[in-house]
C-alpha positions in Angstrom: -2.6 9.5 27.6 0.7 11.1 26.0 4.0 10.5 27.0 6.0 12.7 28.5 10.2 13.8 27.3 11.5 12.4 30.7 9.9 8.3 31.0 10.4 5.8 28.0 13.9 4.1 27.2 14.2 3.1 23.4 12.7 -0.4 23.2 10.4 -0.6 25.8 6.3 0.0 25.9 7.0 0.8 30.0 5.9 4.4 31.3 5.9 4.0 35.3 2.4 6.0 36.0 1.9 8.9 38.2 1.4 7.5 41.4 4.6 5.0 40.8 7.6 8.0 40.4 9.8 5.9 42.6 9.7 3.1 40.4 13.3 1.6 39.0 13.8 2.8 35.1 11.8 0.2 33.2 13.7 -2.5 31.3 13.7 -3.2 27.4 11.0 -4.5 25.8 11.5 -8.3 24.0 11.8 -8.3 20.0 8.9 -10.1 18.5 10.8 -10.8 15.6 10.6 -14.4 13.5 11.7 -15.9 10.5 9.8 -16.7 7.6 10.1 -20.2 6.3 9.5 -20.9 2.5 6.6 -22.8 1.5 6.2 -26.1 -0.9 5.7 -25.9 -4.8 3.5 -28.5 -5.9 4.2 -28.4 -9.6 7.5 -30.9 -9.4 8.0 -33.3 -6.6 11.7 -31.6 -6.2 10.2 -28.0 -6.0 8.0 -29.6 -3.5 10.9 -31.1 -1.5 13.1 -28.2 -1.8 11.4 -25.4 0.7 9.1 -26.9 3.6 6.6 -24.5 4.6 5.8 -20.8 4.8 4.7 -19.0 7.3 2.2 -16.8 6.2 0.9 -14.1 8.9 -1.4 -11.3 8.5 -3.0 -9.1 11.6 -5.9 -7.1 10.8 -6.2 -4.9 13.7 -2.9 -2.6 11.5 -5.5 -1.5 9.6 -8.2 -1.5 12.0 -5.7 0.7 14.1 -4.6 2.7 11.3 -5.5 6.5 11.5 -7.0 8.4 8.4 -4.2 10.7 7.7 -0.5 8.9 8.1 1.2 11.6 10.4 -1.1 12.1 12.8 0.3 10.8 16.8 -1.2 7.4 18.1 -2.2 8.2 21.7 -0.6 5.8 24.7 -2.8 3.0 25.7 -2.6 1.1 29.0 -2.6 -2.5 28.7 -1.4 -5.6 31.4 1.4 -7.4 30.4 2.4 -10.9 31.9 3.8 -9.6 34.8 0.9 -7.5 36.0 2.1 -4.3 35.4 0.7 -1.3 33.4 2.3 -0.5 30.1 1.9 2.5 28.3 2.5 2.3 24.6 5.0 4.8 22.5 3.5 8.1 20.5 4.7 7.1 17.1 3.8 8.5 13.1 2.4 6.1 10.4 4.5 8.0 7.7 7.6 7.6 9.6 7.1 3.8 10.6 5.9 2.6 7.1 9.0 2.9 5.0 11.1 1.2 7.8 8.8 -2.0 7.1 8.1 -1.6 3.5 12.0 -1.8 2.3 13.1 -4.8 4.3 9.9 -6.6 3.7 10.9 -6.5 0.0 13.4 -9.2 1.0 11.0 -11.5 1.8 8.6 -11.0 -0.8 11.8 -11.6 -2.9 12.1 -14.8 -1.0 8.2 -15.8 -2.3 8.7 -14.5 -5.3 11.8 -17.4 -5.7 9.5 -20.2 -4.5 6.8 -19.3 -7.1 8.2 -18.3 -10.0 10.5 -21.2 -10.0 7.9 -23.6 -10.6 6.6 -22.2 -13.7 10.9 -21.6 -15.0 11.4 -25.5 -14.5 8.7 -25.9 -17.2 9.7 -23.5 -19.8 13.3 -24.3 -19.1 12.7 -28.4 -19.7 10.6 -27.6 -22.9 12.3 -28.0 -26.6 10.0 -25.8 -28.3 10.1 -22.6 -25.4 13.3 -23.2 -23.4 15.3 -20.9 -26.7 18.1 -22.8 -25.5 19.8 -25.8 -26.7 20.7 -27.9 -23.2 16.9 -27.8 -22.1 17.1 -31.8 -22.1 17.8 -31.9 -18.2 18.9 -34.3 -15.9 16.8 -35.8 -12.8 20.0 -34.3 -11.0 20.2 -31.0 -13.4 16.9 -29.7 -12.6 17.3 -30.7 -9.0 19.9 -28.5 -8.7 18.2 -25.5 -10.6 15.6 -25.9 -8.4 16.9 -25.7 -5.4 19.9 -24.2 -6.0 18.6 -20.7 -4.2 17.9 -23.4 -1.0 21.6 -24.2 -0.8 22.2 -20.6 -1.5 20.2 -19.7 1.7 21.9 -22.7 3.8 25.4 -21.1 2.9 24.2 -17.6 4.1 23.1 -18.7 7.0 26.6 -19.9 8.0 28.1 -16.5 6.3 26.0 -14.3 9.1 26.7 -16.5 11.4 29.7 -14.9 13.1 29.5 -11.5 11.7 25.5 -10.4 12.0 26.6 -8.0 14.6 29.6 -6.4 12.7 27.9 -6.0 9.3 24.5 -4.5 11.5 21.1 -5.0 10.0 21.1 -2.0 7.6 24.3 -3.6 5.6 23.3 -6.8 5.9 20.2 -6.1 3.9 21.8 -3.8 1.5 23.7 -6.5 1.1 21.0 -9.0 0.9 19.3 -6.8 -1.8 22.8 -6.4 -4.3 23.2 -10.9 -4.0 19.0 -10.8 -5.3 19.8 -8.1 -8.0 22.9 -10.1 -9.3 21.9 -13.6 -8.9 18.2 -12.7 -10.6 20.0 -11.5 -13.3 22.8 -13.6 -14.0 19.9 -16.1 -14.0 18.0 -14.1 -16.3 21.6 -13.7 -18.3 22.7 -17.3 -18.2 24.3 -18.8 -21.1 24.3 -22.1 -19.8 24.1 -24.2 -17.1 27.0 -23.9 -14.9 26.0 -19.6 -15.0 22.6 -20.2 -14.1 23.2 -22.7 -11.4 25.3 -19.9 -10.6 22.9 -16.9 -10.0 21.0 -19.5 -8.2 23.4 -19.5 -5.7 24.3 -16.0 -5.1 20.0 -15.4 -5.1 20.1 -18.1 -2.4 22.9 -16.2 -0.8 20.5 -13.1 -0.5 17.8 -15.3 1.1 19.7 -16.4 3.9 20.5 -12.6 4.7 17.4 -10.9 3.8 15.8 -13.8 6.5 18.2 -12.9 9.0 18.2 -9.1 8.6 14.6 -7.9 7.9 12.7 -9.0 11.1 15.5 -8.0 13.2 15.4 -4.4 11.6 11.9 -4.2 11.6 11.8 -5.4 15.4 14.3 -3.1 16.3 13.2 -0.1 15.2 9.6 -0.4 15.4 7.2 1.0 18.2 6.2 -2.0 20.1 3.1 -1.9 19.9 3.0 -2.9 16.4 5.9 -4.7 16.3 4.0 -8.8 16.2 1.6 -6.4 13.4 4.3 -5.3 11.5 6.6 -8.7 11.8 3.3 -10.4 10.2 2.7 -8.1 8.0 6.7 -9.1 6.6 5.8 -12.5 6.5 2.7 -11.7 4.6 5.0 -10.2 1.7 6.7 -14.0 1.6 3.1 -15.4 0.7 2.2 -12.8 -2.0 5.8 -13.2 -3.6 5.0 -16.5 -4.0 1.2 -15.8 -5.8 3.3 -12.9 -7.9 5.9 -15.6 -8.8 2.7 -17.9 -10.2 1.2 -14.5 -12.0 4.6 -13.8 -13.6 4.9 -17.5 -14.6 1.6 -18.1 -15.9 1.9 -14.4 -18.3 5.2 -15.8 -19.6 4.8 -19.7 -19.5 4.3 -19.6 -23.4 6.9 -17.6 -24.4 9.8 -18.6 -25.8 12.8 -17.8 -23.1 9.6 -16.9 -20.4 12.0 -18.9 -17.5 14.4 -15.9 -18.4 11.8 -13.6 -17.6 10.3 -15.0 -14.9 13.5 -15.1 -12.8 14.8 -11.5 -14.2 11.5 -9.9 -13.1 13.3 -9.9 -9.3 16.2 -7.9 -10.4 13.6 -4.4 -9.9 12.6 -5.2 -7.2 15.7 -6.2 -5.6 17.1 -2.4 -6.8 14.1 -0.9 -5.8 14.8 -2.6 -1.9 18.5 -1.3 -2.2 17.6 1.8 -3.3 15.0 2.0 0.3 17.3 0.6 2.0 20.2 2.7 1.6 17.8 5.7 2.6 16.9 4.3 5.9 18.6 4.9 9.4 20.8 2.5 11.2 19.2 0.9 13.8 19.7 3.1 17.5 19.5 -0.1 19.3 22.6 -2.1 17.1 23.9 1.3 17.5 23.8 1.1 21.3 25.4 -2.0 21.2 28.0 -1.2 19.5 29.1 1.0 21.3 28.7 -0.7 24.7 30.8 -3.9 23.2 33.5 -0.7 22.8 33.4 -1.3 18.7 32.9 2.3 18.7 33.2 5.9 20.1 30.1 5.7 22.6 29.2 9.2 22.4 29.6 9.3 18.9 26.9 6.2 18.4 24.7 7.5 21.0 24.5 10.9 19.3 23.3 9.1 16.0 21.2 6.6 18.1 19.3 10.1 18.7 19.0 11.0 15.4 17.9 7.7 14.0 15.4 7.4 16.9 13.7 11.1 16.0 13.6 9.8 11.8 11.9 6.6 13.1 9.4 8.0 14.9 8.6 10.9 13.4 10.2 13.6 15.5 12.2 16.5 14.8 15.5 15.7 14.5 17.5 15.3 18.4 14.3 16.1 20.2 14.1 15.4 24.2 11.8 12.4 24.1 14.3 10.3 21.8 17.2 12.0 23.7 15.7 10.8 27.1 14.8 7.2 25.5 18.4 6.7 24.2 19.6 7.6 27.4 17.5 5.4 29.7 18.5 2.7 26.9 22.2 3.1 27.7 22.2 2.9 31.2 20.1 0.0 30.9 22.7 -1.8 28.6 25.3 -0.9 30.6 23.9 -2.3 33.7 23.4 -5.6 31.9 27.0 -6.0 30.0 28.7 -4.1 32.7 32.4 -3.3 31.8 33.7 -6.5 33.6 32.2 -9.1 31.1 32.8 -9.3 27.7 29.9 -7.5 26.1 29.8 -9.1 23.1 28.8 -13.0 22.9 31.8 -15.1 21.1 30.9 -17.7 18.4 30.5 -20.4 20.8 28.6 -18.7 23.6 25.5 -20.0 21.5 26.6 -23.3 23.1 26.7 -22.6 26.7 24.2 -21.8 29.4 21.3 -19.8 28.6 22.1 -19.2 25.5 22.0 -22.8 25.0 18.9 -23.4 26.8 17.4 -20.8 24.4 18.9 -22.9 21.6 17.3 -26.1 22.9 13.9 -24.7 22.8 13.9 -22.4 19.5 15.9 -24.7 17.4 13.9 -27.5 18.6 10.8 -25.2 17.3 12.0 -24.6 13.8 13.6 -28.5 13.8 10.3 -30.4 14.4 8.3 -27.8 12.2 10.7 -29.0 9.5 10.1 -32.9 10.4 6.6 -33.2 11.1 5.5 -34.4 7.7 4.5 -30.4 6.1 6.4 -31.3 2.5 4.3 -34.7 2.3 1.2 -33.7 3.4 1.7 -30.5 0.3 2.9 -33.2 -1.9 -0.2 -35.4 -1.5 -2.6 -32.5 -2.0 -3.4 -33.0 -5.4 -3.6 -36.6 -5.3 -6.0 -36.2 -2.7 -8.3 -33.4 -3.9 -8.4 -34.7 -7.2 -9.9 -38.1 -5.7 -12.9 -35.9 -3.9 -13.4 -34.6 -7.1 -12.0 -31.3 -6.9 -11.2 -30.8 -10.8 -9.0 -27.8 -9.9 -6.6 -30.4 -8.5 -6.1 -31.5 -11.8 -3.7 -27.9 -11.6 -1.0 -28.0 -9.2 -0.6 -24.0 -9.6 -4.2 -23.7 -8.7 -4.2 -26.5 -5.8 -0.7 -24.1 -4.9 -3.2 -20.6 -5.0 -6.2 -22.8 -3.2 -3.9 -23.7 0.2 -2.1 -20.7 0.1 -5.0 -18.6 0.1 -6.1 -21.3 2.7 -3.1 -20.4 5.0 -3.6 -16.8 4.7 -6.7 -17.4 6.5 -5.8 -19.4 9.1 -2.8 -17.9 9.7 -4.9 -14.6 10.2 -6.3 -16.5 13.2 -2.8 -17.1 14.9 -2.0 -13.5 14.6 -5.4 -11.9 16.0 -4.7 -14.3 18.9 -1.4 -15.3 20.3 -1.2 -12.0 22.2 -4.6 -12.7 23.8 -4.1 -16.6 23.8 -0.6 -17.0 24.2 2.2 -18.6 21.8 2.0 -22.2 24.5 -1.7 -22.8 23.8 -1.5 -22.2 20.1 1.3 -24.5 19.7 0.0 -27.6 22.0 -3.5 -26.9 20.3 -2.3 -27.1 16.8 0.0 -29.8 17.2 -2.6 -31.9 18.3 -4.8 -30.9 15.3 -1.4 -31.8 13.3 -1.1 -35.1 14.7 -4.5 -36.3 14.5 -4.7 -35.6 10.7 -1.6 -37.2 10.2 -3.2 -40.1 11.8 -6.2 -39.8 9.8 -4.4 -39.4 6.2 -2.4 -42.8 7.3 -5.9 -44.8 8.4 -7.0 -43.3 4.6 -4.3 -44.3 2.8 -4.8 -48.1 4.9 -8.2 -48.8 5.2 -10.8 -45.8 4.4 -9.8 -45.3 0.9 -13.5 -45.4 0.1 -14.1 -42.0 2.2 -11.7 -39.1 0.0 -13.7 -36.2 2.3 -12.3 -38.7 5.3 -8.8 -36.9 3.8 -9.8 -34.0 2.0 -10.8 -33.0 5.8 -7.3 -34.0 7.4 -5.5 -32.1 4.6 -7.2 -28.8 5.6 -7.0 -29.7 9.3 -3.2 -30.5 8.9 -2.8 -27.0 6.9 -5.0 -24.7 9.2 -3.5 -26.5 12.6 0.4 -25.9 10.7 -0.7 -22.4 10.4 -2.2 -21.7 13.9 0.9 -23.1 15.7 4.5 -24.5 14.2 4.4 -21.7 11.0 4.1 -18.8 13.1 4.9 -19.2 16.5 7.9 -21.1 16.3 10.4 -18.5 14.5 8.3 -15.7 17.1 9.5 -18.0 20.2 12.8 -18.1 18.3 13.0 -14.3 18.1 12.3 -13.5 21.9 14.1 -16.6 23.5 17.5 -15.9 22.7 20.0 -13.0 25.6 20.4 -10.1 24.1 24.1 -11.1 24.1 23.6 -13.9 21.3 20.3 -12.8 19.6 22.1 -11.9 16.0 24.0 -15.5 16.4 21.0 -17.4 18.2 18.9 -16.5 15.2 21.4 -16.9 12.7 21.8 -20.7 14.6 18.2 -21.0 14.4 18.1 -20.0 10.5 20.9 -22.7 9.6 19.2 -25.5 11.6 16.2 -24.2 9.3 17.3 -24.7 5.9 20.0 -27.5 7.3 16.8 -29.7 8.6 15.1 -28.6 5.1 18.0 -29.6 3.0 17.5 -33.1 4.8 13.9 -33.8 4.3 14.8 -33.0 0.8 17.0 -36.1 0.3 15.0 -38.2 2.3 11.2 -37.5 0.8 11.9 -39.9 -1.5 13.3 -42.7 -0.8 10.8 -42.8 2.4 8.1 -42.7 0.4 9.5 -45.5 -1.9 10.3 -47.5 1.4 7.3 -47.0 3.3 4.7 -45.8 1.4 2.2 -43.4 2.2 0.0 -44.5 4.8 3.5 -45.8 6.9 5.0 -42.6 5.8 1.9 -40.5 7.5 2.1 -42.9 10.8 6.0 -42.1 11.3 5.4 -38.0 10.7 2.1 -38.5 13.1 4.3 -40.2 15.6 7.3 -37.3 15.1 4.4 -34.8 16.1 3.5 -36.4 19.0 7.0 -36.5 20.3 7.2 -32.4 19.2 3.8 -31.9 21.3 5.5 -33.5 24.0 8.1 -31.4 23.4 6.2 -28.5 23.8 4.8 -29.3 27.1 7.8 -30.2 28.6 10.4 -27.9 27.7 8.6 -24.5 26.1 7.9 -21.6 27.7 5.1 -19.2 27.5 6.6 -15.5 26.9 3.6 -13.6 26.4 3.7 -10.2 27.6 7.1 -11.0 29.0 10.3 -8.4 28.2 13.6 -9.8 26.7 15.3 -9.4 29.7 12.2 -10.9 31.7 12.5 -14.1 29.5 16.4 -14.2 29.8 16.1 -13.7 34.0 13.2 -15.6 35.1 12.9 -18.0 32.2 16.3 -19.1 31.2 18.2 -18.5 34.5 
């Protein structure tokens, strides 16, 4: 069934049907958007420590769904959401909604791409005969800091788009994003010494915290909703094979004298190339709305290029009648949420108070326990414990890297073919328990069943495939549909520093736990922190399947 010129406002899959014509305007619909979070190396105990997990998500029904020639119109469907209504979905074009994901995506694959290819630089750069440098003897503390320089980066960008997200917009902030990844991959590349490349790690960091913050809320935002959870996964998918390209790169150039130069200058491309997309695509109408409802700009001015940007996005000649009518249904929808006798725009400490900090409580506690619940450990114990069963490709850390991720590609795959059927609730209480019970189980190993390696070869997948059904993707999708409109860019940008903040601290901990406790005490504390997050979950989070954004701010959070 097509739509008509005269029904759908911009963000919103609702088309009251035929028989309804005295049904209110429908409301906007929630951005499924989440964060990526970067994955463990397993080559050097500090590149292990130094990024806790990804979250790798790929949907197969985009290409199942994906018509034969790019341009042609996706008819409406009907489907139920959570409140029991009929939604019909948005006429869109595959050429039009394709480069709008490809570009920003690049940010995250530029993310990966840091996480693997640093593994393979920390060798060349340590080794006298290929480093082609002459202060390759490195510190404990020196390659520490090379390592995860780009982590500290990150943490400092996410405290940077903190109070300005909604003044830079998503299209500068990853234009933005993509000029910090071209200069910090090559003054990297460039370095002369230390102190320079410690340096470009930095400002690479820098463009990790923004491309992290900006790309899903792009993509979201200018998506059809329909595949708008396909093409978020999809983004995160481009974390996980920037990470196997970073191992490529490294393993081509791991003999060659100088080949940590290379591997961290092979970014600077691709960074240009995502600049170069970038630039090209169209603000986003709904910031654009915004903006001009929070009076930052001439209202009929923004609302005439929401239009335009709207008719690029999905395909439509430029100011046509559908886009038109969806802008306007938009505005007044805005308007009659941030009326004129509020301050439409949330002030940096609004994140703190009422709803907003209700939302805060329950995505930040998400992304905090995903951080604490023992995923850096369990990576850095893979080896050990696949290499005991007998596994001689554990004898590799690249490969036992490749093996998991490939691993949580798969399960991963699962999460995303089912948390619109399933729900994001179930998922999480069902993998957490898997999480905890193998945490258990690598603890009674380590104690008293060190005679039965499957006994842990077993929990280690379970751990993995449970991470990956329920805290690596559903917590930064909770985070992204939680937070009022009013403090989304802030609530996310909140969520992303308590990300790399909680990261940075299970950095400097891993250690000396593990010296303190030892492994099998070490599992038992993690296995008792995921029970606590399971209770967590039952208690305090919502389910929001189905549900709009302003549905989830009004029935949930109020």
């Amino acid at each position: 069934m097509a739509l008509t010129a005269s029904t759908r406002p911009l963000f919103n899959d609702f088309n009251p049907p035929s028989h309804s014509k005295n049904r209110d305007p429908p409301i906007l619909r929630s951005h499924r958007t989440h964060f990526s979070n970067p994955s463990y190396l397993l080559s050097f105990p500090q590149i292990s420590s130094s990024f806790s997990q990804i979250n790798t998500q790929f949907r197969c029904p985009l290409f199942k769904s994906m018509p034969l020639v790019p341009s042609r119109k996706l008819n409406s469907k009907v489907r139920a959401s959570a409140a029991g209504e009929e939604a019909y979905q948005e006429d869109f074009s595959w050429s039009s909604v394709i480069l709008p994901f490809v570009f920003p995506a690049l940010g995250g694959l530029l993310f990966g791409y840091d996480i693997g290819a640093t593994s393979g630089a920390t060798l060349s750069l340590q080794s006298a005969e290929l480093s082609g440098t002459t202060w390759f003897n490195l510190s404990a503390v020196q390659l520490g800091l090379v390592v995860s320089g780009s982590l500290y980066g990150a943490l400092f960008g996410s405290i940077l788009v903190y109070p300005i997200a909604d003044f830079l917009g998503r299209k500068r902030e990853l234009l933005l994003a993509a000029l910090l990844y071209l200069v910090g991959g090559s003054v990297t590349a460039y370095a002369p010494g230390l102190g320079v490349l410690l340096l470009g790690r930095v400002l690479y960091g820098l463009g990790i915290g923004l491309a992290m913050h900006g790309a899903p809320l792009y993509i979201a935002e200018t998506c059809p909703s329909q595949i708008r959870g396909t093409l978020i996964s999809l983004k995160e998918l481009f974390i996980v094979l920037g990470i196997l390209l970073g191992y490529f790169v490294g393993s081509f150039q791991i003999d060659a004298i100088g080949g940590w130069r290379y591997m961290f200058g092979f970014s600077a491309p691709i960074a240009l190339l995502m600049g170069l997309g970038v630039w090209g695509l169209p603000q986003s109408p709904r910031w654009l709305l915004l903006r001009a409802v929070q009076g930052k700009a001439s209202l009929q001015e923004y609302k005439e290029q929401a239009i335009v940007a709207l008719s690029k996005l999905r395909g439509r000649p430029s100011g046509d009648k559908v886009s038109e009518k969806q802008i306007e249904d938009t505005l007044v929808t805005l308007k009659s949420a941030y009326g004129s006798d509020e301050e439409s725009e949330g002030s940096i400490f609004e994140v703190f108070q009422g709803t907003s900090l209700k939302a805060f409580v329950i995505g930040g506690g998400l992304v905090l326990f995903q951080q604490i619940t023992g995923q850096p450990s369990v990576l850095y114990y893979a080896g050990q414990i696949l290499q005991t069963a007998g596994f001689s490709a554990a004898a590799d850390a690249t490969r036992v890297s490749v093996i998991i991720g490939v691993f949580k590609l798969l399960m991963t795959s699962i999460a995303i073919l089912k948390v619109d059927d399933l729900g994001r609730k179930p998922l999480l209480i069902g993998g957490i328990s898997g999480i905890t019970l193998s945490l258990f189980l690598l603890s009674a190993y380590y104690k008293f069943l060190g005679g039965f390696p499957l006994v842990a070869v077993g929990a280690l997948l379970l751990y993995v495939g449970c991470y990956q059904i329920s805290f690596g993707p559903i917590s930064w999708l909770m985070v992204s549909e939680i937070f009022p409109l009013r403090t989304r860019g802030k609530g996310i940008s909140l969520a992303v520093l308590t990300n790399f903040g909680s990261n940075a601290l299970v950095t400097f901990a891993f250690s000396p736990l593990k010296e303190l406790l030892g492994a099998e005490n070490l599992f038992l504390l993690f296995g008792a922190i995921a029970l606590l997050s399971l209770g967590f979950v039952l208690l305090y989070v919502p389910e929001t399947k189905g549900l709009t954004l302003e549905e989830i701010e009004n029935k949930i959070l109020k």
